[in-house]
N, C-alpha and C positions, 0 to 999 in steps of 0.2 A: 475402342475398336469399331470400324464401320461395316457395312453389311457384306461388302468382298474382304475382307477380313476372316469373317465367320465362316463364309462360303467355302474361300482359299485352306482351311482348316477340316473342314469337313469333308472336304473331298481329297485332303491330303492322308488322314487319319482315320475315317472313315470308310466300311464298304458299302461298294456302288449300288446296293439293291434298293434304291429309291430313286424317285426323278422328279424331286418336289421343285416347287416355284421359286425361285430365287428371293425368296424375301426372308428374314430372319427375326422372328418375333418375340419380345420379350416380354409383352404383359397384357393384358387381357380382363377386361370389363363387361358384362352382359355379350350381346353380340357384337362387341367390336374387339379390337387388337391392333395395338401397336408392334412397330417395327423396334430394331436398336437405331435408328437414323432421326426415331419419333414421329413416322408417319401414321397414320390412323385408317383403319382398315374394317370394310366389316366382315365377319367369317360367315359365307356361304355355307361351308362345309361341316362344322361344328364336330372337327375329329371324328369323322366318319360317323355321327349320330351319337357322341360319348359326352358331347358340351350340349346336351338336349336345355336342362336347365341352365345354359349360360354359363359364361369362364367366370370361375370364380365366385358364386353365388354366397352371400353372405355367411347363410342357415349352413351352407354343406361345410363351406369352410371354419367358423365357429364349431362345429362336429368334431373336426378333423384335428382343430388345437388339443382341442378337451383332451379329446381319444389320448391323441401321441404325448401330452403331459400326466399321461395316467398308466396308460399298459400299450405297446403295440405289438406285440406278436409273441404266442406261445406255444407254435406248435401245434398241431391234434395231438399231440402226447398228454395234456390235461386241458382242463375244461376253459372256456373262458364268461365273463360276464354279458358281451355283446352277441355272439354266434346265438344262442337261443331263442333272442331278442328280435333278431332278423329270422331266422326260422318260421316263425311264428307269423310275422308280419307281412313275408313274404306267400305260404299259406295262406293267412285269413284275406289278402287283397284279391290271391290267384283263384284258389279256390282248389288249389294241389294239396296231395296229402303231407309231400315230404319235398323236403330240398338237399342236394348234394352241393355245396358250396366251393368253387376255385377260383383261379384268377384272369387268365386271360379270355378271349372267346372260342380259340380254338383247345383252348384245355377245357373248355366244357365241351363242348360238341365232342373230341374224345370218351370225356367221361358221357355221354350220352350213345357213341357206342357200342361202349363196354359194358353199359347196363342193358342195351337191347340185345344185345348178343347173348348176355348169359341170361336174361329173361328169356328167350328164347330156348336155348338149350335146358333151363332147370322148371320152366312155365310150361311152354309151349310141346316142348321135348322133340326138337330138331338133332337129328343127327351129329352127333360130335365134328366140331370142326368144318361141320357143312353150311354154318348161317350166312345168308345173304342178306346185305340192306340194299334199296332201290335207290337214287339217288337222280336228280336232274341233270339234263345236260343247259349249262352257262350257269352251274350252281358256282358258288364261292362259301365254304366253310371253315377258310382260315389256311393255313399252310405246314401246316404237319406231313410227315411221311404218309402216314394213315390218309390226311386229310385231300393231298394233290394227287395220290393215288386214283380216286375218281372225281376228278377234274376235268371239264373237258376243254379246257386253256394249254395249248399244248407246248408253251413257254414253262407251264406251272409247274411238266411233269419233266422235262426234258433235263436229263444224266441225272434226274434223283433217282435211278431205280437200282437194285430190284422194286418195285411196285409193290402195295398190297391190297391181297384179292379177297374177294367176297363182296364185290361191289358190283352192279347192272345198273345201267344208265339210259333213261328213256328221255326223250323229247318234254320240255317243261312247258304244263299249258293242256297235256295232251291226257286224259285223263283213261281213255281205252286204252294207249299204250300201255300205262302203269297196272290196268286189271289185267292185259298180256303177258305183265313178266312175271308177274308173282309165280313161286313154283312151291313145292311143300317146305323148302328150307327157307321162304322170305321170313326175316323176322321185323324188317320195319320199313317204311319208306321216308326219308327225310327229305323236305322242301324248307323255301323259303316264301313267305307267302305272297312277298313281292322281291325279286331278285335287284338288289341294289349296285353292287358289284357288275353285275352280269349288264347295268346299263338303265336301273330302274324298270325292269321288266315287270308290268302289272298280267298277273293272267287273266284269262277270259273269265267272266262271271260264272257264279255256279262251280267252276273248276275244284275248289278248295272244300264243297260241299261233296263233291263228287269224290274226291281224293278222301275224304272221310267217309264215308260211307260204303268205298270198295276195302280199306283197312278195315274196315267195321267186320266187312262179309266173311273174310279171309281170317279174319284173326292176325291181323301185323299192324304192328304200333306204326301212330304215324306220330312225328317228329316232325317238329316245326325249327326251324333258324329265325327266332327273334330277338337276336344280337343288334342287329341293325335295325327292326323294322317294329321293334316292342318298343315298351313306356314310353308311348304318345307320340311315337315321329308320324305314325301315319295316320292321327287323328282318331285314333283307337288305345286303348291301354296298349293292345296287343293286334297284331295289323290282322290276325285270325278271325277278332272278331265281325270284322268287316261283311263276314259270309255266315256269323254265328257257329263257327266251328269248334271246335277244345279237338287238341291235341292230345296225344295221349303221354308228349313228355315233349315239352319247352324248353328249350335255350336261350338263355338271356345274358349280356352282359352291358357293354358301353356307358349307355347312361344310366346303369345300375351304381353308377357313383357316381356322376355328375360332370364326370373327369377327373376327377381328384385322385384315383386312384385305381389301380387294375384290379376288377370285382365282377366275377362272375355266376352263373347257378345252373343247374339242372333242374326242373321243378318235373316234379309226375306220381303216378299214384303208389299208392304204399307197393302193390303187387311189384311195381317195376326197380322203384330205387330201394326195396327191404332184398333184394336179391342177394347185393354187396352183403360181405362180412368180412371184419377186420384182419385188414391185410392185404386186402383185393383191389384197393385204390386208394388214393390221398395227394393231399399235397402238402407241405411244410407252413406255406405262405395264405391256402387255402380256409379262409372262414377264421381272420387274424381279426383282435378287435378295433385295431384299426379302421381296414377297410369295412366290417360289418357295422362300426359306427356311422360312416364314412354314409354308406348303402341305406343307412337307415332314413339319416337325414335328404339323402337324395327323394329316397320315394316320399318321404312326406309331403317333398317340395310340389313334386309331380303334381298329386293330388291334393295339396293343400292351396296351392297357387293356380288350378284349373288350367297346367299348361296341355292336357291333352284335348279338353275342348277348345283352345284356342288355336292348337292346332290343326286342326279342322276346317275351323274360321276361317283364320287368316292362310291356312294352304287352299282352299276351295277359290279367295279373292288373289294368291299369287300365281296361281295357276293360270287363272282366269284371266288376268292382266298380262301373262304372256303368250299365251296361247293369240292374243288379239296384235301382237307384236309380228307386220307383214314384212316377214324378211324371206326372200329368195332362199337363203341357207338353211331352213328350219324344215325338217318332215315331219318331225311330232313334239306333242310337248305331252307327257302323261308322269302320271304319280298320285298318287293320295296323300294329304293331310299335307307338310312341311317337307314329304320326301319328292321331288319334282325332278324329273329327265329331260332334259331339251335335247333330241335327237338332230341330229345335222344329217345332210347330204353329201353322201361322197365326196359329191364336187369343191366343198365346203373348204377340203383342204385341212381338217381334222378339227378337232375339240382344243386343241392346246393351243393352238392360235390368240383364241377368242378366250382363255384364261387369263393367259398373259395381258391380252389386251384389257379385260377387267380388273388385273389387278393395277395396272396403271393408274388405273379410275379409281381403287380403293376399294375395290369387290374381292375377296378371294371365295375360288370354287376350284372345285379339278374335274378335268376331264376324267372319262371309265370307257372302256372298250373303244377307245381312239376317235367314235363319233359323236359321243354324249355329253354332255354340260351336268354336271348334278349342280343342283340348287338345295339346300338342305340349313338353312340360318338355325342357332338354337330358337327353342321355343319361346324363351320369353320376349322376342322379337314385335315391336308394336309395327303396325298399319302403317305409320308415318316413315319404319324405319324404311318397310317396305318397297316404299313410294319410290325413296331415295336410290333402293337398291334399282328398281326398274327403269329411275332415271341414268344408270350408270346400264343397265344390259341391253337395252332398245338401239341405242345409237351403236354399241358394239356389234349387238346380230347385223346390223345393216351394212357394215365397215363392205369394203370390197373382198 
C-alpha cells in the first residue's frame, strides 16, 4: 500500500477530528521518520513534546520488552512491583511529596482538579459547591467536558454544552488581573508556564513569580500545566523553573514515557493529594507496570543523557539562527529551550502553507493558531542535524 492508500482509508473509516499532513509514517529513528513510500523525514514536532528523548530510544524501548514479557497491567485493585519504583523516583527528582498516577494529559489535569477542589473544600473550608479555579484565556488543557468548558477557543466549546462552571478566566500574562478575581471561594489558579498550544506564548518576565506569590497571599494553589513544557523541552527540568517558581501541584505527562506509551502524573504536597480516599478517583490503566517501567526508563534517559541541558544549548543557537532568517513573512520568533514559535504575518496567508512546503523538503512541523510554525525536534537532536533543518526553513520563510 502507498501513501493515498492509507490516507483514502483513513478518511473513509476514520473521524474527521484532525487535519494532519498528508504523509503516513511508519518508522522512526532518533529525530528522523520515515514514510510507507521510504522517504526520510525529520520530526520538528516530536508528538507535541512526548518523542523529547527521540523515536525509539534504545534504554526506553529495552524497558518496555522487559516490562510486557513479565507483568503489564493489574489494576489498582492489587499492588504492583513497578508503581512504587516510579513513586519514588518521581518525588526524589521533583522534590513533591506524593504522586497520583494516570494516563493521558488531560486525565491528569482532571485529576488535578478534583484534588484542588476538595483541597479546598476539606483544607481551605470553602463553601460546598462554591469552588472556583482561575484559568488563562488562550489556555489549552486537553479536551474533556470539564477541560473545554473554560477554553477560550470557541471552536473547542461550540454544541459541547451544557458547559461546566466554576471556572473565571483572566487575560494570560496579566498578573493584576489574576489578584482581581480571586474571591473567598478561589481555590486554585492553573497556568501554563509557556502556552504551547496557544501559539508558544512566552509571558512577560517576572509574571510566573508574580503569579506565585499572589497564590501565596490568598491562600489558592497554583497549578502548573507541564504536559508540554516539563522534562527538558524548555531547557529546564520543568519550564517553572525558569522564574525559580514551585508550584504547589504539577502536571506532567508526554515525555514522561518517551512516546512509548500514555503515562501521566499529578505531583504535589501531601496536604493536597492525602485529600483523595479510596473511591474518590482512579483509573484501571492508571500507574500499570508497564507504563511505570516504561517512565522509569524515560526519566533516567532525560537525566542520564543531559538532554535538558542540551536543550538549552542547542534551542538558544536554533532560535538564534532563525530569528537572523530576513524574511518579509516572519513578526516573531520566541520560545525557550527546543520549544520555538515562528509567528507569521497576517499577510503571510497562514502557517500551513509553509508546513506543507517543508515537508516537501523533509521537515515536518505543524502550524497552532493559524499563524504560527512550532519548531520543537526531540531533544537528542545534534547541531549538524540542526544545520540541515535550517537549510530546509530559510529558502521556505522566503518562498512568495
Amino acid at each position: 500500500m502507498e501513501t493515498r492508500d492509507f490516507i483514502r482509508l483513513e478518511d473513509t473509516y476514520g473521524a474527521h477530528n484532525y487535519k494532519p499532513l498528508d504523509v503516513v509514517i511508519s518508522k522512526g529513528e532518533g529525530v528522523w521518520v520515515w514514510d510507507v513510500d521510504g522517504k526520510r523525514y525529520m520530526d520538528c514536532l516530536s508528538a507535541y513534546s512526548a518523542v523529547n528523548q527521540g523515536h525509539c530510544h534504545p534504554r526506553i524501548l529495552k524497558a518496555l520488552v522487559e516490562q510486557a514479557q513479565k507483568l503489564t497491567l493489574t489494576s489498582r485493585a492489587f499492588r504492583n512491583d513497578q508503581l512504587p519504583l516510579l513513586e519514588k523516583e518521581l518525588c526524589e527528582l521533583t522534590g513533591y511529596d506524593m504522586v497520583l498516577p494516570m494516563n493521558s494529559g488531560a486525565e491528569a489535569v482532571e485529576t488535578a482538579l478534583k484534588a484542588v477542589r476538595k483541597w479546598g473544600y476539606t483544607v481551605k473550608g470553602v463553601e460546598d459547591d462554591r469552588a472556583e479555579i482561575i484559568v488563562c484565556s488562550g489556555n489549552f488543557h486537553g479536551r474533556t467536558i470539564a477541560v473545554v468548558s473554560f477554553s477560550s477557543e470557541p471552536q473547542y466549546k461550540a454544541a459541547f454544552g451544557p458547559l461546566t462552571p466554576g471556572f473565571a478566566m483572566v487575560p494570560y500574562g496579566d498578573a493584576a488581573a489574576l489578584e482581581e478575581a480571586i474571591t473567598p471561594h478561589t481555590v486554585a489558579c492553573m497556568i501554563e508556564p509557556i502556552q504551547g498550544e496557544g501559539g508558544v506564548v512566552v509571558p512577560p518576565k517576572g509574571y510566573l513569580q508574580q503569579v506565585r506569590q499572589i497564590c501565596t497571599r490568598h491562600n489558592v494553589l497554583l497549578v502548573a500545566d507541564e504536559i508540554q513544557t516539563g522534562l527538558g523541552r524548555t531547557g529546564r527540568l520543568f519550564a517553572c523553573e525558569w522564574e525559580n517558581v514551585r508550584p504547589d501541584v504539577m502536571v506532567i505527562g508526554k515525555a514522561l514515557s518517551g512516546g512509548f506509551y500514555p503515562v501521566s502524573a499529578v505531583l504535589a504536597s501531601r496536604e493536597v493529594l492525602d485529600v483523595f480516599r479510596p473511591g474518590d478517583h482512579g483509573s484501571t490503566f492508571g500507574g500499570n507496570p508497564l507504563g511505570c517501567a516504561v517512565a522509569r526508563a524515560a526519566l533516567r534517559v532525560l537525566v542520564e543523557e543531559g538532554l535538558v541541558e542540551r536543550s538549552e544549548e542547542l534551542g538558544n543557537y536554533f532560535m538564534g539562527r532563525l530569528a537572523r532568517i530576513e524574511s518579509e513573512h516572519v513578526k516573531e520568533v520566541r520560545g525557550r529551550g527546543l520549544l520555538i514559535g515562528v509567528e507569521l504575518k497576517k499577510e503571510a496567508g497562514g502557517a500551513r502553507r509553509f508546513c506543507e512546503a517543508l515537508q516537501e523538503r523533509g521537515l515536518l512541523c505543524k502550524e497552532t493558531h493559524h499563524t504560527v510554525i512550532r519548531f520543537a525536534p526531540p531533544l537528542v537532536v545534534t547541531k549538524e542535524e540542526l544545520d540541515w533543518a535550517l537549510e530546509q526553513i530559510e529558502p521556505v520563510l522566503m518562498m512568495p
